[in-house]
C-alpha angles and dihedrals in degrees: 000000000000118000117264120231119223134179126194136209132211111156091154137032125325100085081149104062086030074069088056098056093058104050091064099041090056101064086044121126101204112025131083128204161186138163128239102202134164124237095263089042089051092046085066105051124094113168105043119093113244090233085061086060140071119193109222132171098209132009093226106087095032113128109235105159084116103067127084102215123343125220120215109222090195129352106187101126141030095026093167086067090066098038094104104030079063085055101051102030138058095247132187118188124195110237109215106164116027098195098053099035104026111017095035097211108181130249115295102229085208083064093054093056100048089043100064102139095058094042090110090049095043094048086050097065094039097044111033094022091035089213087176095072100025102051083077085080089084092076082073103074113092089238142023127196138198133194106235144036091238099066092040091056081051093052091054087051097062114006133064083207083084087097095067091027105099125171105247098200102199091164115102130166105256096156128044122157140120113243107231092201117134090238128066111241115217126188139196109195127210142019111338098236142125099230095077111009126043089242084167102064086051089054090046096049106030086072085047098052118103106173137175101242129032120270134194119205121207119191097201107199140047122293123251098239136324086291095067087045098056091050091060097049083050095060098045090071098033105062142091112288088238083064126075121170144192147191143178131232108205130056106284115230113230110260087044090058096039088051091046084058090046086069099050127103091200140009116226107212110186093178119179107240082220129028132156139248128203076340082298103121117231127178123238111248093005098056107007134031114235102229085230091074082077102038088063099046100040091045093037096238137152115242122219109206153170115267090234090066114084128254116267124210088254141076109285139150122222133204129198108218142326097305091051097053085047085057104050091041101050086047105040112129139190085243103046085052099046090057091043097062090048079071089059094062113091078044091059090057097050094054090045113146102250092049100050081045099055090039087057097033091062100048089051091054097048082055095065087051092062 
């Protein structure tokens, strides 16, 4: 079979998963491929080879007569620009948040008032790129794809659109090991922020804490604001002397922030039941995919979640509130853990490399065939 030729697109925000993409494709027999990025999206990336990457300013204008089908990372402004790129090519564009980019709720006024920071920016796409109609572009690519089973059980549910959504299911286990340290690594993955995690349940329990072995806590992403700072410093010097912590200050490249994870014993995923998109409310698990869905997988660590969030194909632990997660934390042990990963095992197979590969090598294929 001739090699088929791919180009993918990131213009916004996932430079991550953009990462992910591409450690798969590599290792692909018969795709070809090359991403379109745009300068803030490129700054980001740390494993993909340059040549790998063109720098571009717009979408609109790019040749892509090349290419055999495109796939769109992430499509959440400037949807005129891809308007005809969704008529002459076979397209499929990532869905990350359904009730912004498939269900088109409209704007939460509730939204508008807590996010006051952001109000000029908001008004501006909604204003002068009128991101409200023509969001609506999107329903012109010949597939769409989502990252998980659970919004796409929530797709069929309430879209007709269910028959060209697949899962595209990018998240292997590349990483899978018990850290023998004498201290148990916790870590608390992505950005530290209260817009999507409940970062102050975690400041109002961590002085409280008073568990049997010594843990390390490790917020692993930037902080929100100097608030948020300032918290942290607080509870370096204000918890139990079986506790240490520590945080970053400065966005965390990829591979840095995957071997960080590496290290852990446990991840801690205080994920909001409800968050906001573009104002726009979405629901964690049902309309949007926590990124620590794939930190777990692709690091082979167990999650530790809220109860509200739903249950991955995968090992996790759940709590209910703020007195549970005392409770599983104060007593958490090297041997609970140890027998706990046993558990992960058969989870560990199914997400192998080769067959996440073939699975996406396949659909990728299928979508040149369109």
């Amino acid at each position: 079979m001739k090699k088929k030729q791919i180009a993918f697109i990131e213009m916004e925000t996932h430079s991550a998963l953009l990462e992910q993409w591409y450690l798969l494709l590599k290792d692909m027999t018969f795709v070809e491929y090359h991403f379109f990025v745009s300068k803030k999206v490129n700054d980001k990336l740390t494993s993909i080879p340059q040549y790998k990457i063109s720098e571009i300013p717009f979408v609109d204008g790019v040749d892509f007569s090349g290419f055999d089908a495109v796939v769109v990372n992430t499509m959440h402004r400037n949807f005129e620009q891809y308007q005809r790129l969704l008529q002459d090519k076979p397209v499929l564009c990532l869905i990350h948040n359904l009730n912004f980019s498939l269900f088109f709720e409209t704007i939460s006024w509730k939204n508008v008032l807590e996010e006051k920071q952001r109000f000029t920016y908001f008004l501006k796409l909604y204003i002068k790129e009128k991101v409200a109609s023509r969001r609506k572009i999107i329903l012109g690519a010949k597939q769409l794809g989502v990252l998980s089973h659970s919004l796409l059980e929530e797709i069929k549910g309430k879209s007709s659109l269910s028959g060209k959504t697949q899962v595209i299911q990018l998240n292997y286990c590349h990483h899978f090991s018990f850290n023998t340290s004498n201290t148990i690594q916790i870590v608390i993955p992505g950005n530290v922020s209260n817009k999507r995690k409940d970062i102050n349940l975690l400041f109002d329990l961590l002085p409280q804490l008073q568990p049997q072995e010594k843990l390390h806590f490790t917020f692993l992403g930037k902080p929100e604001n100097h608030k948020i700072s300032k918290q942290l410093e607080f509870l370096k010097e204000n918890c139990h002397q079986n506790i240490t912590l520590s945080y970053f200050d400065r966005f965390i490249p990829w591979e840095e922030y995957s071997g960080r994870i590496a290290e852990a014993h446990l991840l801690l995923c205080p994920v909001k039941k409800e968050t906001s998109f573009y104002w726009v409310d979405e629901v964690y698990g049902k309309t949007k995919v926590s990124g620590s869905e794939g930190d777990c997988i692709y690091n082979g660590k167990i999650g530790l979640f809220p109860t509200t969030y739903p249950k991955m194909d995968w090992h996790n632990w759940y709590y209910e509130n703020g007195d549970s997660l005392r409770t599983i934390l104060n007593t958490l042990t090297f041997e609970h853990l140890e027998s706990e990963y046993r558990k992960l095992e058969p989870f560990v197979e199914k997400y192998a490399f080769e067959k996440v590969k073939k699975r996406v090598e396949t659909q990728l294929i299928k979508l040149t065939e369109i």
